[in-house]
C-alpha positions as CSV (number, residue, x, y, z in Angstrom):
1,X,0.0,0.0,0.0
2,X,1.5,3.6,-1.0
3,X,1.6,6.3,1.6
4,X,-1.1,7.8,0.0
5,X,-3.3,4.8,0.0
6,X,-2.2,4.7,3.7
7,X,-3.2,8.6,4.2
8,X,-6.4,8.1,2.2
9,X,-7.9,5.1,4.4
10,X,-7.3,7.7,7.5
11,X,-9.2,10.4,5.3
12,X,-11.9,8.2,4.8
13,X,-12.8,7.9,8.7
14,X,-12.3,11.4,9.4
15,X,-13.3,13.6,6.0
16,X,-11.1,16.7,7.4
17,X,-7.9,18.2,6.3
18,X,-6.5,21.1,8.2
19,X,-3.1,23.0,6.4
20,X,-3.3,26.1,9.3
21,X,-1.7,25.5,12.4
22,X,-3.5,28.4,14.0
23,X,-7.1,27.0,13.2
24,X,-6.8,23.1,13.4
25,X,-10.1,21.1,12.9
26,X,-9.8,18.0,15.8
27,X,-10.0,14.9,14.3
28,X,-8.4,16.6,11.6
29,X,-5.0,14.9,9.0
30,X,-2.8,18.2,9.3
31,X,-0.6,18.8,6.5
32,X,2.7,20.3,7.3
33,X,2.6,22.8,4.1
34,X,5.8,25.3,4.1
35,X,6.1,28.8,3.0
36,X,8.7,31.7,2.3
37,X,7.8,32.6,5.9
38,X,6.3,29.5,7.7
39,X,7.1,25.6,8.0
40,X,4.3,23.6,8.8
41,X,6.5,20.7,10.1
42,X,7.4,22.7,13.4
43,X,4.1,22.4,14.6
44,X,3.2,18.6,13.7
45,X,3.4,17.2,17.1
46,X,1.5,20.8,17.8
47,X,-1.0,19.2,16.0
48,X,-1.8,15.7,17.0
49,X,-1.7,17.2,20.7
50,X,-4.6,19.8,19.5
51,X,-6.7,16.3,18.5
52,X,-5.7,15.8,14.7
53,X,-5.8,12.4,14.0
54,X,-2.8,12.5,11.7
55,X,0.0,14.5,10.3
56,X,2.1,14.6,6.6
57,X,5.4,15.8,7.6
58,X,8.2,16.4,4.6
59,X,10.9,15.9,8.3
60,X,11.6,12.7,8.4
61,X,12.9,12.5,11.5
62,X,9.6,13.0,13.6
63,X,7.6,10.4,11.3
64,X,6.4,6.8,12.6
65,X,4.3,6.2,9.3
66,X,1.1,5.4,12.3
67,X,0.0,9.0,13.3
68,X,3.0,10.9,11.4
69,X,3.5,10.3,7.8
70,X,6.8,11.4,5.8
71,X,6.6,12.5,2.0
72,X,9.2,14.8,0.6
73,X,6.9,17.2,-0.6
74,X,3.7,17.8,2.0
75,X,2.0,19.5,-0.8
76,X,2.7,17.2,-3.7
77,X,1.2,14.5,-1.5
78,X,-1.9,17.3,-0.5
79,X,-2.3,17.1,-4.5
80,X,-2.0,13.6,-5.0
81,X,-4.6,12.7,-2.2
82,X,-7.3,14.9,-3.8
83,X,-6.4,13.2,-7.2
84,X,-6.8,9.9,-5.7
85,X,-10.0,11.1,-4.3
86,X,-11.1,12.6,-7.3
87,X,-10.6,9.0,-8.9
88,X,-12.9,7.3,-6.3
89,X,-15.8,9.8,-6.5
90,X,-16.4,9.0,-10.3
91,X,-17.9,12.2,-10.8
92,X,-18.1,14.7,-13.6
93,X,-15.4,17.5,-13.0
94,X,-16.3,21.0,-14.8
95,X,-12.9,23.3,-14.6
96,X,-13.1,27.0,-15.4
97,X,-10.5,29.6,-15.3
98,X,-10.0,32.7,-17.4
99,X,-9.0,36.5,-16.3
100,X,-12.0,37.5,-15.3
101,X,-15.6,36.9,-14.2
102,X,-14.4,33.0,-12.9
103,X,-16.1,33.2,-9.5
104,X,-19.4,34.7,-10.5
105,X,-19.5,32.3,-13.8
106,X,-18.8,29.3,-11.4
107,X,-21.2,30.2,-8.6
108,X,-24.2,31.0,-11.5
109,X,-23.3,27.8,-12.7
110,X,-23.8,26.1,-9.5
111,X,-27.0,27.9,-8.9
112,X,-28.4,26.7,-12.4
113,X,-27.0,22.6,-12.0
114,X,-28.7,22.8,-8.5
115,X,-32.2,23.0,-10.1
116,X,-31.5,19.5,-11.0
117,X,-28.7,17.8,-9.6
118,X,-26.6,18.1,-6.2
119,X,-23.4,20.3,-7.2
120,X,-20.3,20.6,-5.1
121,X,-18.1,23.9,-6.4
122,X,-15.0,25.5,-5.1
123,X,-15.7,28.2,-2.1
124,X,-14.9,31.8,-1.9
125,X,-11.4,32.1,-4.2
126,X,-9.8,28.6,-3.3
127,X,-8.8,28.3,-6.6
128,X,-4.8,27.7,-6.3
129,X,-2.7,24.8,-5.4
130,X,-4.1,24.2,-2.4
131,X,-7.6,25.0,-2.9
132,X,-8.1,23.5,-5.5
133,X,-6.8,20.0,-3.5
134,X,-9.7,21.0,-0.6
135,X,-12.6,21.8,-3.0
136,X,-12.0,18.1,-4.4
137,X,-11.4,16.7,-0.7
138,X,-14.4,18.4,0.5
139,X,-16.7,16.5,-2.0
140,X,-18.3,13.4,-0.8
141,X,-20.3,10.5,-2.0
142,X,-23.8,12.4,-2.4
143,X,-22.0,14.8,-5.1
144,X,-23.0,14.0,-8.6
145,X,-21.2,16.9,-10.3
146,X,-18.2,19.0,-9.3
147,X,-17.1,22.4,-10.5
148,X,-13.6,23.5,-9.7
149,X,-12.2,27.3,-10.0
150,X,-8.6,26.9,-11.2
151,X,-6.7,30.6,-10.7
152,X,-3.0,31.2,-11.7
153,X,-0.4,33.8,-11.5
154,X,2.4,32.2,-13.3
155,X,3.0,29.6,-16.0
156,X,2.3,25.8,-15.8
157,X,0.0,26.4,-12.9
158,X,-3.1,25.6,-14.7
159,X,-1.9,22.7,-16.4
160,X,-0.9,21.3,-12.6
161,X,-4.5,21.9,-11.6
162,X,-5.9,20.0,-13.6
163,X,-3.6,16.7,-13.6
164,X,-5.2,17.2,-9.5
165,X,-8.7,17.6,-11.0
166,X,-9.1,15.6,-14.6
167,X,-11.9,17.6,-15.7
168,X,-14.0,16.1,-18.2
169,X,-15.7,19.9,-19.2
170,X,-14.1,22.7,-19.4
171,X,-14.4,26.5,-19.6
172,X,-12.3,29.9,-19.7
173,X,-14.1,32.9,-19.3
174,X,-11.9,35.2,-21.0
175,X,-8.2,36.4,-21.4
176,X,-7.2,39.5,-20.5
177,X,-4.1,41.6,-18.8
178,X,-3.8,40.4,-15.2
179,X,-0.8,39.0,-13.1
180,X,1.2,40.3,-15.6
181,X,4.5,40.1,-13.0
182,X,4.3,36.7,-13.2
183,X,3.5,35.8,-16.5
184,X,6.0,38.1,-18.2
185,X,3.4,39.3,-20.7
186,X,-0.2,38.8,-22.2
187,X,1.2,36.4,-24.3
188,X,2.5,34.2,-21.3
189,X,-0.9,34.2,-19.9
190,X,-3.0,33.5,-23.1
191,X,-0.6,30.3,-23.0
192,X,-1.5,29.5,-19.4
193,X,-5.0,29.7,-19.6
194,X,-5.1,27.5,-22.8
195,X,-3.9,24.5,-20.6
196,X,-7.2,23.7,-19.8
197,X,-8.3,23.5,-23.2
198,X,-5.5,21.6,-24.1
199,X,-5.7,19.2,-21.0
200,X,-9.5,18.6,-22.5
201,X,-8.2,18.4,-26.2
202,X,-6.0,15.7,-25.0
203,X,-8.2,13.4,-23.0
204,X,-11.3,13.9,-25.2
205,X,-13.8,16.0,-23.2
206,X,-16.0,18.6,-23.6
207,X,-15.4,22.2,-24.2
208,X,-17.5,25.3,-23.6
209,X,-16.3,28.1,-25.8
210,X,-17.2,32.0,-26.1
211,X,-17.6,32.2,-29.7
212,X,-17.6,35.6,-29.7
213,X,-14.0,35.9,-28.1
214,X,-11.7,35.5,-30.9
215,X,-8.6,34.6,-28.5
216,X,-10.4,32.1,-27.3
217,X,-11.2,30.6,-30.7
218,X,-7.8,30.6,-31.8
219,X,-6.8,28.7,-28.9
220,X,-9.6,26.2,-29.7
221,X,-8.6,25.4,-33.5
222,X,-10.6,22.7,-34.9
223,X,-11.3,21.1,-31.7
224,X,-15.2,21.1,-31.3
225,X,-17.4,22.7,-28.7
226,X,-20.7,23.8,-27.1
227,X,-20.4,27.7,-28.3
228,X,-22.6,30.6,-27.3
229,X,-22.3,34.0,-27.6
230,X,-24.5,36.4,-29.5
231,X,-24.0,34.9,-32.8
232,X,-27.0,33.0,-34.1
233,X,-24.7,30.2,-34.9
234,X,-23.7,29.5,-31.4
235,X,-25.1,26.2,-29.6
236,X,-26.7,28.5,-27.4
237,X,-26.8,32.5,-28.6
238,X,-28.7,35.0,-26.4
239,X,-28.8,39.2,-26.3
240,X,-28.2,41.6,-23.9
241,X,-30.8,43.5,-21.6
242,X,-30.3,45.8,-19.1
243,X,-33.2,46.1,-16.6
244,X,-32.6,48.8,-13.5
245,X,-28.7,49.0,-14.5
246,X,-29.2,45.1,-14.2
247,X,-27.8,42.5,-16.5
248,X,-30.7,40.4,-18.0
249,X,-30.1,37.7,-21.1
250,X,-32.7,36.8,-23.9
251,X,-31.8,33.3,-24.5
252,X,-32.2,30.2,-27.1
253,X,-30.8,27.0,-28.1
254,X,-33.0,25.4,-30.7
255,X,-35.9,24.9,-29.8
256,X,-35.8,25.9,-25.9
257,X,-35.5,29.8,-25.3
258,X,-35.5,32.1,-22.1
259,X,-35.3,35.3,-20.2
260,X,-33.0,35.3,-17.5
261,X,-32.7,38.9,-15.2
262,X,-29.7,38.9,-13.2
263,X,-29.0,40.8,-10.2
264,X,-25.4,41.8,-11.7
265,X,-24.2,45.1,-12.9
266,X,-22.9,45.4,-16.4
267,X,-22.9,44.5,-19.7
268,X,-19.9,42.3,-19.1
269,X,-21.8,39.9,-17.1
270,X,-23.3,38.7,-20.0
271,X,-20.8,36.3,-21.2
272,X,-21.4,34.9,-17.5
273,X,-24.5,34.7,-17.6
274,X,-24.8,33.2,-20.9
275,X,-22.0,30.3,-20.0
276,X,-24.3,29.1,-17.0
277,X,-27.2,29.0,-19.2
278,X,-25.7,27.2,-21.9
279,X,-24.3,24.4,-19.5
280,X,-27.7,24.2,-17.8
281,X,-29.4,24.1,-21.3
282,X,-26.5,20.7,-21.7
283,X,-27.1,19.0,-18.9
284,X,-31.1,19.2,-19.7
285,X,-32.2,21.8,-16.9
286,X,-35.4,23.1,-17.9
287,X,-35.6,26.4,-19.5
288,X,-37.5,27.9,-16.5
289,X,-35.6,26.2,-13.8
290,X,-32.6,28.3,-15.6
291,X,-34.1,31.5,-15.8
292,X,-34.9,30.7,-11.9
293,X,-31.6,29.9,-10.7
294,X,-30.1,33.0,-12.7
295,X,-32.6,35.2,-10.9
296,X,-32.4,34.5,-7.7
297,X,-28.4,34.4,-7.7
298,X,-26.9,37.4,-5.5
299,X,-23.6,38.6,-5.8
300,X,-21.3,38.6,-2.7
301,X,-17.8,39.6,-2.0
302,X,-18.1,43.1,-3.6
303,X,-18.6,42.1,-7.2
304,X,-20.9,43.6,-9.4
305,X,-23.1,44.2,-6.6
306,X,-25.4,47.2,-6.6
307,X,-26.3,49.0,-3.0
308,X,-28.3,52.2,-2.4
309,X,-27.0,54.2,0.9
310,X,-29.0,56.9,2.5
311,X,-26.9,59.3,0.4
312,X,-25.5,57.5,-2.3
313,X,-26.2,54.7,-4.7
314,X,-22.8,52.3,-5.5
315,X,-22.0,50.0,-7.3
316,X,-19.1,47.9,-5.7
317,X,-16.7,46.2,-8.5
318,X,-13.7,46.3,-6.4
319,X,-12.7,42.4,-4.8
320,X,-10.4,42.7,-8.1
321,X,-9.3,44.6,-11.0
322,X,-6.9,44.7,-14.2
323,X,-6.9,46.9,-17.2
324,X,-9.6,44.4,-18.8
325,X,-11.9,44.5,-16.4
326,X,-11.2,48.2,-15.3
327,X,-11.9,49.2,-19.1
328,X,-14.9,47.4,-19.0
329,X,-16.8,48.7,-15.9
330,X,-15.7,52.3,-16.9
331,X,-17.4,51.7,-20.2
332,X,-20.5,50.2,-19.3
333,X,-20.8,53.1,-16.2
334,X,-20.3,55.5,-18.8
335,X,-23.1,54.3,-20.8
336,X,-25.8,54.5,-18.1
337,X,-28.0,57.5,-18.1
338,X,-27.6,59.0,-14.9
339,X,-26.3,62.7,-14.9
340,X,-24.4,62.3,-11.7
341,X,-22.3,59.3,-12.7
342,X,-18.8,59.5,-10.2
343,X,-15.6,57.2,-10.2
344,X,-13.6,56.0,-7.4
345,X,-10.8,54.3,-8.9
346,X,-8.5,52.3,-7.0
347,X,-4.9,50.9,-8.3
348,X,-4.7,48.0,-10.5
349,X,-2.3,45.4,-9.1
350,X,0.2,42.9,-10.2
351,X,1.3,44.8,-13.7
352,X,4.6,44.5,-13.3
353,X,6.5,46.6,-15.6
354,X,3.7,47.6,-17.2
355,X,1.9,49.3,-14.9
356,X,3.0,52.8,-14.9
357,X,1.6,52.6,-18.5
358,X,-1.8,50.7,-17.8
359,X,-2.9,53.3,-14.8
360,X,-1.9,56.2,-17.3
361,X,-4.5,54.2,-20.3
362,X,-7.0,54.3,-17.7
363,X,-6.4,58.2,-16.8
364,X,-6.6,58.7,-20.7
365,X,-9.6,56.1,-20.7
366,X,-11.8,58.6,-18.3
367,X,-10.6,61.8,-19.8
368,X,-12.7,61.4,-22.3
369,X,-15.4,61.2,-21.1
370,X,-17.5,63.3,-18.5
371,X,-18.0,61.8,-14.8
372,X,-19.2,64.3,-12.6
373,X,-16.7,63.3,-9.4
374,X,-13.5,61.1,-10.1
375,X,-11.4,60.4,-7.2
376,X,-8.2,57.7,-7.6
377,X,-6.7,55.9,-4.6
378,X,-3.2,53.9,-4.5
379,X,0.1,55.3,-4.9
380,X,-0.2,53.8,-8.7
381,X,-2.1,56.7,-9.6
382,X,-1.0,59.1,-7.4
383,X,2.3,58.9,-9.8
384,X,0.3,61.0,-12.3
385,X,-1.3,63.6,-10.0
386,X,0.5,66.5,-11.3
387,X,-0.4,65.7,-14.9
388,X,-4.3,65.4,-14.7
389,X,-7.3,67.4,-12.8
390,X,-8.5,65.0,-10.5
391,X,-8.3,64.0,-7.2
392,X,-5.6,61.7,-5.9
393,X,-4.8,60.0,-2.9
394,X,-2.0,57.7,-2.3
395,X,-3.9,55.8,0.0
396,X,-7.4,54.5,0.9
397,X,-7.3,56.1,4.3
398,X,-6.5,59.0,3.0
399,X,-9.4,59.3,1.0
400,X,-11.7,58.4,3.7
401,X,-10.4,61.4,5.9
402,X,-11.1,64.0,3.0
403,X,-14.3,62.2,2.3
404,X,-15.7,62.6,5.8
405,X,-14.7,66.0,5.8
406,X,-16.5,66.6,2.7
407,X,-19.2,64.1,1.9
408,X,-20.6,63.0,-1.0
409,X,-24.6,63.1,-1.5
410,X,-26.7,62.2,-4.6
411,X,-24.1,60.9,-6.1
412,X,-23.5,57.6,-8.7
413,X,-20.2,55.6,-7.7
414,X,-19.1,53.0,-9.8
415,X,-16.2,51.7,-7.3
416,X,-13.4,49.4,-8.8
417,X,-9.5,48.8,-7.8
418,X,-7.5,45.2,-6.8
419,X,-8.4,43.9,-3.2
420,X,-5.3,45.3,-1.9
421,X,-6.3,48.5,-2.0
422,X,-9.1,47.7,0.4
423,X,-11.8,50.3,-1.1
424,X,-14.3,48.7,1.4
425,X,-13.0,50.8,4.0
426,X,-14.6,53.9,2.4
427,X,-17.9,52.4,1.4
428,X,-19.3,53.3,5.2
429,X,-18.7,56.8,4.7
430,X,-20.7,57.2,0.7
């Protein structure tokens, strides 16, 4: 019997992993994971004191292969036990990645396959090398389909993901400028993402494709897929409403057809929207069940999410942004007839060497056209105060002080900058 065989039989009476020392579930297997500034194997014995059943050590001196299990690589094996896992479920695997709009495309996903079947899907963002390993572990036996978020930052991570996961369908939402520090350039991330649809490609499965995204279509080739988009040819093709500033989608896919109203903002929710219809229209949900499942989905987290204050009425975009998304959000703002649309712009993230140039597109971006407030946040930004008349502030806090001192009423907010510039501290004060 291999170690992981060994570890698997102990997983099997207990159904909990803990990888946090500070938060161990008892009756937990603890996996000593290490970092750039932790090592997990300094607090196995930590561990089984605290009531974890087990521990996967890569220090071989503490291991008696009863309780304590050595592996050189705690993670490797944390990959390999999910696979293993994966394998005994026997369960169809639905993988999605892409730039942006991954989260709410998998959770309206989820909402639609629920109308029908019991779904199990990644939580929150657990989408990397290790939470991609938990979403799988934490599916169990009364699971008939699975969807797992894969996210990357650098190369080869994707393709790692889904030798964990084997999905048998897969999905990217789009491919845009993000993480460009680690991938090196767009080019470098168009590659990455395309290792899910080669994965699929190789080991014959099925392929939902945006046939309106052209990158996307070059990436697929000749390969076959269930398409949508807006073009009539598509397996499923729908159009774009907008109800209240709300995303709705007139739908059809040969003879079945729907209207599914959203309660996301923007216009590029619909390729979202339209990929969790189309897989609900493939795995036979009926057209109203659809519709349903679209409309009662909330968004969460501080994505597209639309909230009227006593003063103000937001719209919070801001758990993430790159110059895709940030383009897109501006633009669909912009188009809404409201005379007293205002931006709060906080710093894009991750850019590497091209950032200095991606904030100034943005500035030019806005320029032309006429918001009634604009305020920018992050010291990205701030580089460019003394070339445009707006108003900067290097940080978040900062912009709450003036903001208190002089508020904001009656105003139109579209909010949007990368969760590390935490814009949710201001929201309180709008």
């Amino acid at each position: 019997m291999t170690t992981t065989e060994k570890i698997y039989q102990i997983f099997k009476s207990c159904r909990k992993i803990s990888t946090d020392s500070r938060v161990l579930q008892p009756g937990s297997i603890f996996f000593a994971l290490k970092g750039e500034n932790f090592d997990g194997n300094d607090y196995v014995k930590h561990a089984i004191y605290n009531g974890c059943i087990a521990s996967v050590t890569s220090k071989e001196s503490i291991a008696d292969d009863k309780k304590i299990f050595y592996v050189p690589d705690t993670l490797k094996e944390l990959q390999n036990l999910a696979n293993y896992h994966r394998r005994q479920l026997k369960i169809p695997i639905i993988a999605i990645t892409g730039t942006n709009g991954k989260t709410t495309t998998k959770e309206l996903i989820a909402s639609v396959l629920a109308q029908k079947t019991r779904v199990s899907y990644t939580g929150g963002n657990k989408n990397n090398h290790i939470g991609v390993p938990l979403t799988l572990l934490s599916m169990n036996q009364t699971v008939d389909i699975g969807i797992v978020e894969m996210g990357a930052n650098h190369p080869g991570e994707i393709k790692t993901l889904c030798n964990v996961a084997e999905p048998d369908y897969g999905l990217i939402t789009n491919i845009g400028k993000a993480h460009l520090e680690g991938f090196g350039s767009f080019e470098g991330i168009t590659k990455s993402k395309a290792e899910l649809y080669n994965y699929i490609k190789k080991n014959n499965g099925v392929i939902f494709n945006n046939i309106d995204n052209q990158i996307l279509n070059k990436i697929l080739g000749r390969y076959g897929s269930i398409s949508y988009g807006s073009n009539d040819n598509a397996f499923c093709f729908g159009e774009y409403n907008e109800i209240a500033y709300q995303a709705a989608v007139k739908w059809q896919s040969d003879n079945i057809s729907g209207f599914a109203k959203s309660n996301l903002i923007g216009k590029y929710n619909f390729e979202n929207i339209l990929a969790a219809i189309t897989i609900g229209v493939y795995f036979n949900v009926p057209a109203s069940a659809i519709d349903n499942a679209i409309s009662c989905y909330f968004p969460r987290n501080n994505r597209s999410q639309l909230v009227k204050t006593s003063r103000n009425t937001l719209i919070l975009d801001f758990y993430n942004a790159n110059p895709t998304s940030m383009n897109a959000a501006i633009d669909h703002f912009y188009s809404i007839n409201d005379k007293n649309k205002s931006l709060i712009l906080g710093d894009m993230l991750e850019l590497g060497e091209d950032s200095d140039n991606e904030h100034k597109n943005i500035l030019e971006l806005i320029q032309n056209k006429s918001f009634k407030k604009i305020f920018l946040i992050g010291s990205n930004f701030y580089k460019f105060h003394n070339d445009y008349e707006y108003s900067f502030f290097k940080s978040v806090e900062e912009f709450a002080d003036y903001i208190v001192k002089h508020p904001e009423i009656g105003k139109f907010f579209l909010i949007k900058g990368s969760r590390g510039i935490k814009l949710e501290k201001c929201t309180d004060y709008l």
